[in-house]
C-alpha positions as CSV (number, residue, x, y, z in Angstrom):
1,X,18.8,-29.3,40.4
2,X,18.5,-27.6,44.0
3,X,16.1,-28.0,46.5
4,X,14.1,-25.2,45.7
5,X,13.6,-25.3,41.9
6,X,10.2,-26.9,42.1
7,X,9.1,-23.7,44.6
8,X,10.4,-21.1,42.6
9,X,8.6,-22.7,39.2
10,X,5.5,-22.5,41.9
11,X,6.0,-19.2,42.7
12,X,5.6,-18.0,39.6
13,X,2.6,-19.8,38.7
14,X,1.0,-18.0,41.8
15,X,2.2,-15.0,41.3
16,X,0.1,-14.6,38.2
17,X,-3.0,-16.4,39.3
18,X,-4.2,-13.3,41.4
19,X,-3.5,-10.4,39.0
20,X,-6.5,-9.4,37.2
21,X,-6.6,-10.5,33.4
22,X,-6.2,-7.8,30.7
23,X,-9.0,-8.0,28.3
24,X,-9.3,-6.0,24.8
25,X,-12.5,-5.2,23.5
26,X,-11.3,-5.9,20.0
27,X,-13.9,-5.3,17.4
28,X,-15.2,-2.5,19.3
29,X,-12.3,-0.6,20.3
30,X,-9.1,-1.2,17.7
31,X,-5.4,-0.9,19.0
32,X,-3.5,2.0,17.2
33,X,-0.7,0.9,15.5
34,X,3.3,1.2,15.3
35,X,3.7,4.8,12.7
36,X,5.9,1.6,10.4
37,X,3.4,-1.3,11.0
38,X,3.7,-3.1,7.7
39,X,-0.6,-4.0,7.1
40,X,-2.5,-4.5,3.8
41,X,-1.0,-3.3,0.7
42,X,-1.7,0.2,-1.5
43,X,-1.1,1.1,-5.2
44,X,-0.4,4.8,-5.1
45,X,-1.3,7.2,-7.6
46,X,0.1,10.2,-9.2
47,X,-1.4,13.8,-8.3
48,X,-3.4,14.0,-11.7
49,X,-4.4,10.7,-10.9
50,X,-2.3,8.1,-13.1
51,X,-1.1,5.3,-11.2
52,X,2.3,5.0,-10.2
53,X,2.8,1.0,-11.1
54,X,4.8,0.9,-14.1
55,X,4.4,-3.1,-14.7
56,X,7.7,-4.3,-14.0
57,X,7.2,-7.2,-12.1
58,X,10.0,-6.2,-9.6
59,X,7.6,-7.1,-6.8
60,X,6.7,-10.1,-7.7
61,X,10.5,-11.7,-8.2
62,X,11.3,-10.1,-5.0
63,X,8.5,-11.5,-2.9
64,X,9.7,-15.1,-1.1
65,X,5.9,-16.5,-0.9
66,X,4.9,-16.0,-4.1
67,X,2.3,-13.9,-3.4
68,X,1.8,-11.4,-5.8
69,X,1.2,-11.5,-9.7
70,X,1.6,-8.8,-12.1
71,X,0.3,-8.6,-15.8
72,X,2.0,-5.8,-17.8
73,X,1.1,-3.7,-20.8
74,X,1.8,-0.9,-23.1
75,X,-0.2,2.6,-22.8
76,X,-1.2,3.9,-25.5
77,X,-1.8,7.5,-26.6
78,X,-5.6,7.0,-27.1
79,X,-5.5,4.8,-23.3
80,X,-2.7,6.3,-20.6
81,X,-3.2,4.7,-17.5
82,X,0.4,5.7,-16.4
83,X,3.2,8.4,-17.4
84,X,5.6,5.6,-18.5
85,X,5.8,3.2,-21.6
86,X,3.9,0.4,-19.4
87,X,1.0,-0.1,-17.0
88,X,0.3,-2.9,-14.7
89,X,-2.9,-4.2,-16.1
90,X,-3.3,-7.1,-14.0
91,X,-2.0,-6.6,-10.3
92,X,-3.0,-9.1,-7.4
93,X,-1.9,-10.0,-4.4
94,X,-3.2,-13.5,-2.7
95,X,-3.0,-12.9,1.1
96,X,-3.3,-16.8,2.1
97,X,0.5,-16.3,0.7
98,X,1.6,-13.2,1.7
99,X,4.2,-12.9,4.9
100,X,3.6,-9.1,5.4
101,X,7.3,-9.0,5.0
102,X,8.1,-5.6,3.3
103,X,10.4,-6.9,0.1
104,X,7.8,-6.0,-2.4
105,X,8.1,-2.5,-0.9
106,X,11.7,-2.3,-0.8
107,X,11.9,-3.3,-4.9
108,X,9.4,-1.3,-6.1
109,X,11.4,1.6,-8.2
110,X,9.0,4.0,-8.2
111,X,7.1,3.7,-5.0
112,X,4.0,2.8,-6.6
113,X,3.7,0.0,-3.8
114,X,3.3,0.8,0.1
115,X,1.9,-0.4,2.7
116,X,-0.8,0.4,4.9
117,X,-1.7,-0.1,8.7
118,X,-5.0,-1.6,8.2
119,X,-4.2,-5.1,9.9
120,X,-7.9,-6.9,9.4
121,X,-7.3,-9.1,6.2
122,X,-9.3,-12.2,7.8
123,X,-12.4,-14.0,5.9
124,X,-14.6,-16.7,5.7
125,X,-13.8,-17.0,1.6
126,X,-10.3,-17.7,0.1
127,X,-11.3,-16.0,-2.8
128,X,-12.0,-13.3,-1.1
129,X,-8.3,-13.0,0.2
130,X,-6.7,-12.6,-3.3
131,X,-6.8,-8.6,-3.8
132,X,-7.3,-7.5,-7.3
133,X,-6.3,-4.0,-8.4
134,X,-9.1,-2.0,-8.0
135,X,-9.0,-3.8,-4.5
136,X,-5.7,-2.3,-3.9
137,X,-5.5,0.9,-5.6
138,X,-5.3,4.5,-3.6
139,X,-8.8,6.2,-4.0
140,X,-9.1,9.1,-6.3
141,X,-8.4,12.4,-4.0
142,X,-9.6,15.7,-4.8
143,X,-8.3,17.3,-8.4
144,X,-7.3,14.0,-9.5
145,X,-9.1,12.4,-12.8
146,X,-9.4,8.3,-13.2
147,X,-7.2,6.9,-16.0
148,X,-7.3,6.8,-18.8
149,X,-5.9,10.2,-19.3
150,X,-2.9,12.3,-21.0
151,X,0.0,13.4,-19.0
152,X,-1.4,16.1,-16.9
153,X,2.0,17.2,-14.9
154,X,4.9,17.0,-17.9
155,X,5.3,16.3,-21.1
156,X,7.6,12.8,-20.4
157,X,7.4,10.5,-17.7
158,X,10.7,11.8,-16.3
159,X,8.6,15.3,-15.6
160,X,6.6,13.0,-13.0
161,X,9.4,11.5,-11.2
162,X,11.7,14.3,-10.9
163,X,8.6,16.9,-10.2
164,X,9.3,18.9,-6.8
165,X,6.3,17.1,-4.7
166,X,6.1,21.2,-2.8
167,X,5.5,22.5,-6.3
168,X,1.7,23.4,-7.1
169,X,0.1,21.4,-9.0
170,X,-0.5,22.6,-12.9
171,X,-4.2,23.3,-12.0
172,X,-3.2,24.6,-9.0
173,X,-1.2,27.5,-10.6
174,X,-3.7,28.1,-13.0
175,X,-6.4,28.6,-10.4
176,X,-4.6,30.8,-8.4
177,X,-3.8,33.2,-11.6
178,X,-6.8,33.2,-12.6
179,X,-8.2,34.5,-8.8
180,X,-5.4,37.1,-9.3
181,X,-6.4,38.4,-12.6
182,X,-9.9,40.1,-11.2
């Protein structure tokens, strides 16, 4: 130890003591975000408006907290809630568990799962912290229908996955022929 160790651990110390302290005005004015910023989950949605969660449970083997649980079941013709043979009925996430980490994300095989940048999951409840489907799901944009509903975009679920996403939509095309017919 030298002679002036104890000074130069000083000299920091008073360094700092006259800067002026940053403060954020948090609630009021939020911090943007990193473009990748791994925040709150989303279940994603076809264009037509059938979810994209096929029920496999990928997620939930590949998440290392134990965080999310998912319920599958079949469609039926009379009840389509996605194009493939299954649905995720039941689909939560409990938050008090959840490390933000991204493998959920990573397994998902058909991107129904992403996540979002909203960062303000903190409550007062702990029920309140265990997301429920409707709780996660994408809202319904403009031209899509809620499920249940047929296959709008193909006839098999392989028309959804392998559709050009720059292609018009079905109801697109048929709008725009039928502005071009008068």
């Amino acid at each position: 130890m030298g002679v002036f160790d104890p000074y130069k651990g000083f000299g920091v110390t008073f360094s700092t003591m006259f800067k002026k302290p940053t403060t954020e005005q948090y609630p009021e004015e939020k911090k943007a975000t990193a473009p990748r910023f791994h925040g709150r989950h989303q279940l994603n949605r076809h264009p037509d408006g059938l979810e994209k969660c096929v029920g496999c449970e990928l997620c939930a083997w590949a998440c290392p907290a134990d965080a999310i649980y998912v319920e599958g079941a079949d469609n039926t013709e009379t009840e389509r809630f996605s194009p493939g043979e299954r649905y995720g009925r039941v689909y939560q996430i409990n938050y008090l568990r959840c490390i933000l980490c991204g493998l959920c994300i990573e397994a998902c095989p058909t991107r129904a799962l992403t996540m979002s940048n909203d960062y303000e999951l903190a409550d007062d409840s702990r029920q309140d912290l265990i997301f429920t489907k409707e709780q996660l799901l994408a809202p319904l944009a403009e031209g899509m229908e809620a499920p249940p509903h047929p296959l709008r975009l193909g006839e098999t679920e392989t028309d959804y996955y392998l559709r050009d996403p720059d292609a018009p939509l079905p109801w697109q095309v048929a709008s725009q022929t039928d502005g071009q017919d008068r």
